[in-house]
N, C-alpha and C positions, 0 to 999 in steps of 0.2 A: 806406521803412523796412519792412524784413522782418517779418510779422506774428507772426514766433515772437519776435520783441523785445520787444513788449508783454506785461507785466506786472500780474497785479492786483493793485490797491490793495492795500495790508495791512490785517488785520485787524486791529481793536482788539483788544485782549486780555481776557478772560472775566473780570469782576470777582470776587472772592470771596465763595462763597457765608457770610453773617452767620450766625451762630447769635445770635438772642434772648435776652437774661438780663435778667431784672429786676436792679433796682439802687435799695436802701435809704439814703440817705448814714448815717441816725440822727443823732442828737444829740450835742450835747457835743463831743467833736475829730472825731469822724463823719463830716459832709462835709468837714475839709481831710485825712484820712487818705484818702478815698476817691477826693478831685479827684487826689491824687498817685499812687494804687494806677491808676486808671483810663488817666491819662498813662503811664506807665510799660508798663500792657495794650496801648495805642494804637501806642508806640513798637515795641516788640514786635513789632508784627504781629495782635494778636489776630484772629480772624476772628468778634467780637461787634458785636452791637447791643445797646447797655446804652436800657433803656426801663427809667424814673423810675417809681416806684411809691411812696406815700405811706403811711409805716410810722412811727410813735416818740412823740413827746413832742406833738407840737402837734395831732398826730391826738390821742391822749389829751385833750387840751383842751380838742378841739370835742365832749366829750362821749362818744368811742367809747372804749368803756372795756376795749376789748382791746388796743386801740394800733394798729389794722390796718384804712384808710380800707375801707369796702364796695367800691368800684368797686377795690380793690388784689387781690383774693379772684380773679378771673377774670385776671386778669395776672399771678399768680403761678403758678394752674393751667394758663396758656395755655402759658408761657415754659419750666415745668419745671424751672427755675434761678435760684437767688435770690442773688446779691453782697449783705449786708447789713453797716451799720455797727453799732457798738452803739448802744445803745437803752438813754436814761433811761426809768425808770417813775416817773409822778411820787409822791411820799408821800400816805400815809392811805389808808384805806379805800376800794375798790370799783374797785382797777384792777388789773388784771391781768397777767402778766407776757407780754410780744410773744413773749419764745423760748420758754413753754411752750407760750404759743400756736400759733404758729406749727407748734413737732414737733407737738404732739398733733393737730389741725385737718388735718396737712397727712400725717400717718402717717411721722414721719420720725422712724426707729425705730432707727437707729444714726447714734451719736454718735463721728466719727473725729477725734482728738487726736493727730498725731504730737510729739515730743518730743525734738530731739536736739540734741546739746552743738556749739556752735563754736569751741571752746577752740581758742590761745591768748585770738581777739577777741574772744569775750566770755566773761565770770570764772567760770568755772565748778570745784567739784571733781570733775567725771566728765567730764573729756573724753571717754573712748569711750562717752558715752550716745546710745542711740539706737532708742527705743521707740516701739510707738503703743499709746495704749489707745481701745476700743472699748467705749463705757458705753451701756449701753438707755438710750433717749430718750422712752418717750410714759409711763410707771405710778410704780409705785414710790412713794414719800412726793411724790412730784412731780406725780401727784394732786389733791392740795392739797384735802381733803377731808376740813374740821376742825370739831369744835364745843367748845363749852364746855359740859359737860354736868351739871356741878355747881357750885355755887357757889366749890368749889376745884381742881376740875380739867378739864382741856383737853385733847383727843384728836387725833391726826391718822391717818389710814386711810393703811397702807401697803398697797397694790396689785399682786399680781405676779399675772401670766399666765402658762399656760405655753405662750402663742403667744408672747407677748412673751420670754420667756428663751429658746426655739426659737430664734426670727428672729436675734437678736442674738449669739448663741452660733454661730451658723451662719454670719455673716458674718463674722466674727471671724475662722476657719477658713479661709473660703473669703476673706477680705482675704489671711489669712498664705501661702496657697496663691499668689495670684496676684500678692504679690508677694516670693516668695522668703521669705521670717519661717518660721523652724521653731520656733518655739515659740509656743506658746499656753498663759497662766497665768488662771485665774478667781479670784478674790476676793469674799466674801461672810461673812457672819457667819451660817451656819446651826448653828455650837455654839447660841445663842440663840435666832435665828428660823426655830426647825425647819422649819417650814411654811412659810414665804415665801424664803426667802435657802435652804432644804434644796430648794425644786425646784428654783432656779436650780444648784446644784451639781450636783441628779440631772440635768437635762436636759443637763450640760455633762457629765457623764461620757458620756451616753446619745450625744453629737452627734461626742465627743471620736473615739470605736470605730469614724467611718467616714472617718477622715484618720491612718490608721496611720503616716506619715509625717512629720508634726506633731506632736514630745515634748507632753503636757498634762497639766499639773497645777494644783493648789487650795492658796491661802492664807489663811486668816483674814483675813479683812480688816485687821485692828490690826497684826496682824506685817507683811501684805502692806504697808504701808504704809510703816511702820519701814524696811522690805528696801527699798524703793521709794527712801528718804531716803541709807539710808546705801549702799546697794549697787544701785543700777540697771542696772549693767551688764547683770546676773542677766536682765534681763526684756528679751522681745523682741515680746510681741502682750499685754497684760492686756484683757482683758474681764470687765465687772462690770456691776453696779445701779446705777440712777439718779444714787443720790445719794452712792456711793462713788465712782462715776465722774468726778462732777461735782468732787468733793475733789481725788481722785489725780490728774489731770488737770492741775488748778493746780500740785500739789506736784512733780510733774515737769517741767512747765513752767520753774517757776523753780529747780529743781535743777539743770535743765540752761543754765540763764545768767538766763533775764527770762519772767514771763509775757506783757509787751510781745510777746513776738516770737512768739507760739502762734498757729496758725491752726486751724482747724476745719472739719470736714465734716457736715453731718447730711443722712444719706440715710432717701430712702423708696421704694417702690416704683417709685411717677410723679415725685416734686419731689425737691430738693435742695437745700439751704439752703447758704453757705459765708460764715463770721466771722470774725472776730481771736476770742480765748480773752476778753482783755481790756475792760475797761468804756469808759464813754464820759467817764471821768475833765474833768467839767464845769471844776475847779478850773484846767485850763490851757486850754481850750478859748478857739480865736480869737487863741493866743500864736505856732502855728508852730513850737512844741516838743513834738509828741506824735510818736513815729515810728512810721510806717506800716506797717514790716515784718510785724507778725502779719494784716494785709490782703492785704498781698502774698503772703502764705504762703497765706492761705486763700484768693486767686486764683490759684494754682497749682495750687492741689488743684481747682477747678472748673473749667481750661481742662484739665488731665488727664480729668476727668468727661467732658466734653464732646468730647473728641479730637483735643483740641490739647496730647497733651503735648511737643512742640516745642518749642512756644512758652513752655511752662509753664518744661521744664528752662533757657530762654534766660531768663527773667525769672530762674531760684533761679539762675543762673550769674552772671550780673551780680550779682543782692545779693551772692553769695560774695564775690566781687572784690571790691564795694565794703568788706564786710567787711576783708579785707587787705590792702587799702589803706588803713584806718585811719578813713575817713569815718563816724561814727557820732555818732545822736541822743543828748541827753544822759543815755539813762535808761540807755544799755550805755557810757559813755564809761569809759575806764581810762588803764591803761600803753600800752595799743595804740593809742590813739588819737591821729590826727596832724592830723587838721580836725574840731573838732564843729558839726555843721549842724543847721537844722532841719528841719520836714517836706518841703517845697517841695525844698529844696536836697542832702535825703537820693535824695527821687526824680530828681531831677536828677541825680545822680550814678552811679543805677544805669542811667537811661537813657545815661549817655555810656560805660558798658561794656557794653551791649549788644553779644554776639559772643564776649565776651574768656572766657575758663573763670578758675574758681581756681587758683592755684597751689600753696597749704598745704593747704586741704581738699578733701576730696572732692568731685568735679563729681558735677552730678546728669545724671543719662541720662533720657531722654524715654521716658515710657512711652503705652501706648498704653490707650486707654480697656478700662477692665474692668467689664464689667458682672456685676455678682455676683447671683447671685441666691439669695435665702435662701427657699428655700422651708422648708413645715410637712409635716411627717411626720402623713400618714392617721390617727388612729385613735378607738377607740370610746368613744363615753360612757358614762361610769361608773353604775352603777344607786346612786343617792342615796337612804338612809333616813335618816327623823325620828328619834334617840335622846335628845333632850334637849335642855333650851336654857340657857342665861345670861339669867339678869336681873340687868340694873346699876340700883342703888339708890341716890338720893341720899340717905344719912340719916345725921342727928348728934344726938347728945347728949351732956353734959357729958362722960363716961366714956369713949363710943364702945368697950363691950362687945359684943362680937360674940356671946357666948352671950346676951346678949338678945334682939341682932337673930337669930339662930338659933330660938328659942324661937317667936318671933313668924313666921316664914317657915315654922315646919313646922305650925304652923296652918294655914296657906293649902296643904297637899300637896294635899285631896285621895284618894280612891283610889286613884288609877294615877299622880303624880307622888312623887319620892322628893328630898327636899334633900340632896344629896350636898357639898356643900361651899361655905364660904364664901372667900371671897380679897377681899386690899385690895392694891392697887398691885400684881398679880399675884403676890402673896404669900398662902398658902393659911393663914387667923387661925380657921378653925370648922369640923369638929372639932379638938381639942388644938393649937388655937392659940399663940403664945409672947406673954406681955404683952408684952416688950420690943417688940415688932413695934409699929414706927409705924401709924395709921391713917388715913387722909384721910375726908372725908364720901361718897367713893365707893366701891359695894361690887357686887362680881362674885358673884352666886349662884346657883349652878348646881344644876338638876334635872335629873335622868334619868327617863325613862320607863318603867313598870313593867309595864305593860297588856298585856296578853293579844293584845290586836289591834296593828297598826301606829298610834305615834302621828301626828296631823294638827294642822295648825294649827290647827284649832278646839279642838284642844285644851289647846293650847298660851293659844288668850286666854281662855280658862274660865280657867287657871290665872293670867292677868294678872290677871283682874274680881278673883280672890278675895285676891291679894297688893294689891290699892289698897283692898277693903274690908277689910282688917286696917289701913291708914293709911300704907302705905308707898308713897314715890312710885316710880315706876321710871321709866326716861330715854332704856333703853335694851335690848331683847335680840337677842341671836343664837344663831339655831337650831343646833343638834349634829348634826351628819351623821356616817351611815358613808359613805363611800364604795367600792362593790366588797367590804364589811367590813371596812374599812380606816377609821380615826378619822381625820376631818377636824376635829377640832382636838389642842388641846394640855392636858395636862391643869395643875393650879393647881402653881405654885410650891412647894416645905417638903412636898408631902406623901410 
């Protein structure tokens, strides 16, 4: 035999390199939404490694009162990627919630919510919708940083940054840039919360002037919301606050057919989280009737993440199909529907169309991993002066006059403090107060500083000693700044 006949072996072929993602099942329909989402990644093709990570209800139980096992904290940092199911928190006091955990702990500061209509297959009246909103993830009333400070009233600190309105407004932008979205709409109520919900506006004009390209503009939140219900089309990128986010989100969700089917992204710098919108609805849990689709949504948006959007459009192609082909779980079941299955038999279904496109709706195109990056604009700290403070008072008496409690508080001025006004319920009741005006036993009383010299906080509790030896308790103050000469707060209500 001629030696040029000999041939090498062949070579096995180079396995595919895995990328690591942690994988939460959660509670409640949790792990069988996630054994079917995970089969279906498998069938695919995925090129993951899903590593188990111990997150939800039974961790709560043994005591960890975030929801989030110790040893899961270096496995979520390690992987960078988190598939999570939902998550019971169990009732009563002292436990805390896993998804604020998780963004705030993990810095994952945008919240991505796409939103779009399948009509005819599932019942929607805005077939042509199809939006993302983008809601800040780590401050806001989400915080969660309450007290009871009176015997009848209860506070909760809303929170805004303007790193936190920066980063999130920026992404928002640079989402709508990278994927084609020419519109970008903010939402916020700074008619009301001048200062908190007014920087979030300023910062989104300030971000809006360097995407000339990008129509942007501002809605009230109340009307935005309305517009949101009855006209969605209008909207093609919203970006908001926490806890509007957290609202319009759902509301679009299920305008556009089911919250069932929402999936979600929450990014950070280093980690990335990816959910269904929906709970972990206990009530059917263990039946086989929970449909897994908003998993699979939000595993689509994480093998996109990660650089498998291939794979990702091959998974939302198949669901399409299965969509019009009529196979659907019973919470989108209608007129279109021609087999209702359940969890198991839904994923079984889109794995046997794996390859095939839709034919009625839009196929999705595989895109390729976007890394956004929201960086912070440089700039200087502002010079902060002491001009005054608030003190909150819990006090009652039968009456609850306010020219009494006025009477008794400019006792306590002072030299260099002046009682500029009282307020109940951010309603300004002293000077020329209205009887009509409801009171609560808690009262905002605000001094200004008169002194010759710059006021100090020592000054400031000279003036506390001498408001408790007049017999008034106080609960609570917050100092008055200017800021650059600029008032860093608001002034009282009525006056």
């Amino acid at each position: 035999m001629n030696s040029t006949d000999v041939h090498p072996a062949p070579q096995a072929p180079t396995p595919p390199t895995l990328t690591p993602i942690a994988v939460a099942p959660g509670d409640g329909i949790g792990p069988e939404i996630m054994a079917a989402t995970l089969r279906v990644l498998e069938a695919a093709g995925a090129r993951i490694e899903p590593r188990p990570v111990e997150v939800g209800q039974e961790v709560y139980l043994r005591g960890v009162s975030s929801g989030v096992a110790p040893e899961a904290w270096e496995d979520l940092r390690r992987t960078g990627v988190l598939l999570k199911g939902p998550i019971t928190t169990p009732q009563g006091g002292g436990y805390k919630s896993v998804n604020v955990t998780l963004r705030k702990a993990l810095g994952l500061y945008a919240n991505v919510r796409p939103a779009r209509a399948y009509a005819p297959f599932v019942a929607t009246h805005h077939p042509g919708m199809d939006l993302v909103i983008v809601r800040e993830n780590e401050e806001d009333l989400y915080a969660g940083i309450e007290h009871r400070q009176t015997d009848e009233v209860y506070q909760c600190l809303k929170l805004v940054t303007r790193e936190g309105c920066e980063r999130v407004v920026r992404y928002a932008f640079e989402y709508a840039r990278a994927h084609g979205r020419r519109k970008v709409t903010a939402m916020s109520k700074d008619n009301i919360m001048k200062l908190t919900d007014g920087l979030f506006h300023r910062v989104f004009g300030e971000v809006a002037r360097e995407y000339p390209e990008i129509t942007a503009d501002h809605l009230i939140v109340d009307i935005g919301a309305a517009r949101l219900g009855a006209q969605p089309e209008r909207f093609d990128v919203i970006v908001t606050l926490n806890l509007y986010g957290d609202i319009l989100s759902d509301i679009a969700s299920e305008v556009a057919g089911s919250v069932g089917l929402g999936g979600s992204a929450n990014i950070g710098q280093t980690v990335a989280l990816f959910e269904a919108v929906h709970g972990s609805a206990p009530d059917i849990a263990g039946q086989d009737r929970a449909n897994p689709s908003g998993l699979l949504h939000a595993a689509a948006l994480m093998l996109t993440h990660i650089g498998q959007g291939d794979v990702a459009a091959r998974v939302q192609n198949a669901w399409l199909r299965t969509l019009e082909d009529g196979i659907h779980t019973g919470d989108i079941a209608g007129e279109h529907t021609s087999r209702r299955v359940g969890t198991q038999a839904f994923a079984d279904a889109v794995i046997e169309r794996l390859g095939q496109m839709p034919e009625r709706l839009p196929a999705v195109q595989g895109e390729a991993a976007s890394q956004i990056q929201a960086s912070l604009t440089p700039r200087p700290r502002a010079e902060k002066v002491l001009v005054g403070t608030d003190v909150f008072l819990e006090w009652w008496d039968a009456q609850r006059r306010p020219d009494v409690l006025g009477a008794r508080l400019q006792g306590a001025e002072g030299t260099d403090w002046t009682l500029d006004m009282i307020s109940n319920r951010g309603v300004k009741v002293w000077p020329q107060g209205l009887p009509e005006t409801t009171c609560s036993d808690h009262w905002r009383c605000r001094f200004l500083w008169r002194g010759e010299r710059p006021a100090t906080p020592a000054d400031v509790l000279a003036l506390l000693a001498r408001v408790s030896e007049a017999g008034l308790d106080f609960v609570k103050t917050e100092h008055l700044y200017t800021f650059d000469g600029q008032p860093g707060y608001t002034a009282g209500q009525g006056q």
